[in-house]
C-alpha positions in Angstrom: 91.4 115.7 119.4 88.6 113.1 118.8 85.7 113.1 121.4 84.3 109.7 122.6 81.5 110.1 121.3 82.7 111.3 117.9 82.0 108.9 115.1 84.8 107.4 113.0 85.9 109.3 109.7 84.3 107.1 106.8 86.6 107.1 103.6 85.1 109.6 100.8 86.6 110.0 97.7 86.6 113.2 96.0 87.4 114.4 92.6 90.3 117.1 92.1 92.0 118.9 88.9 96.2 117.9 89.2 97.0 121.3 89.8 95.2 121.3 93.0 97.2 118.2 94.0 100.3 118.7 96.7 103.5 118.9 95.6 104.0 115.8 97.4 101.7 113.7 95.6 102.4 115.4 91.9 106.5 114.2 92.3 105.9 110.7 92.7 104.1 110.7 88.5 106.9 109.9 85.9 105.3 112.9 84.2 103.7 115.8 85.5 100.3 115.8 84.6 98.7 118.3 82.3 97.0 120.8 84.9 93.6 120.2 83.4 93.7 116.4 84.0 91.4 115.1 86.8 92.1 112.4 89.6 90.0 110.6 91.8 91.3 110.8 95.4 90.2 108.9 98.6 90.6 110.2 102.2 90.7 107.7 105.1 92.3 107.2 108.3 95.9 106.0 108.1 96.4 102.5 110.1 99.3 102.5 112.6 101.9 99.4 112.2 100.0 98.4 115.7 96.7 98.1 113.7 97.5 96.7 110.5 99.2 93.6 113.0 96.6 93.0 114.8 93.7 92.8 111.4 96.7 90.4 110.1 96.6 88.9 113.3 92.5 88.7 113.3 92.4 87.4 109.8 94.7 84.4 110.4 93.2 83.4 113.3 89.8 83.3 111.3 91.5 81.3 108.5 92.8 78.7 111.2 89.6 78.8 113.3 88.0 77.9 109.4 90.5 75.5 108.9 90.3 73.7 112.6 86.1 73.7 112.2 86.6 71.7 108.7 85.3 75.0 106.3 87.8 74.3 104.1 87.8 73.0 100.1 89.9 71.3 98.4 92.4 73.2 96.0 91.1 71.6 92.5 87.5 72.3 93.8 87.9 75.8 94.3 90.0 76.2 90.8 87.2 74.4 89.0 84.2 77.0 90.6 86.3 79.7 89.7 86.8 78.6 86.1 83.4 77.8 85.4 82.1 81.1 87.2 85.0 83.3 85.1 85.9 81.7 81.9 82.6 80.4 81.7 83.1 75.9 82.0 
């Protein structure tokens, strides 16, 4: 059990041969991996249902609060920044 005053878990990611993987994790590959292969794995806290609805909640009320203050652009503005900032003009 988490203390008040206990700081939140930051995500870390940690690097792990496949035979240390669980069982769990090595069934869902369409091939098992050779035991010598390394992964990249990241630990954070899971989100409840309860929290993922209320940052989807948060984030659509920022987009209309955006929207109802006029920071919006128009659809062929923001197509043509993205163009000239990715395909270069």
């Amino acid at each position: 059990m988490r203390s008040k005053s206990a700081k939140p878990l930051e995500p870390f990611t940690i690097e792990v041969a496949a035979s240390e993987l669980p069982k769990r994790v090595l069934d869902r590959f369409p091939e098992r991996p050779a035991a010598g292969a390394r992964f990249a794995v990241t630990v954070e806290p899971a989100k409840t249902e309860a929290e993922k609805l209320a940052a989807l909640q948060r984030d659509l009320q920022a987009g209309l609060d955006d929207l109802a203050a006029g920071r919006v652009s128009e659809g062929k503005d923001v197509f043509a920044r993205l163009k000239a900032r990715f395909l270069g003009g």
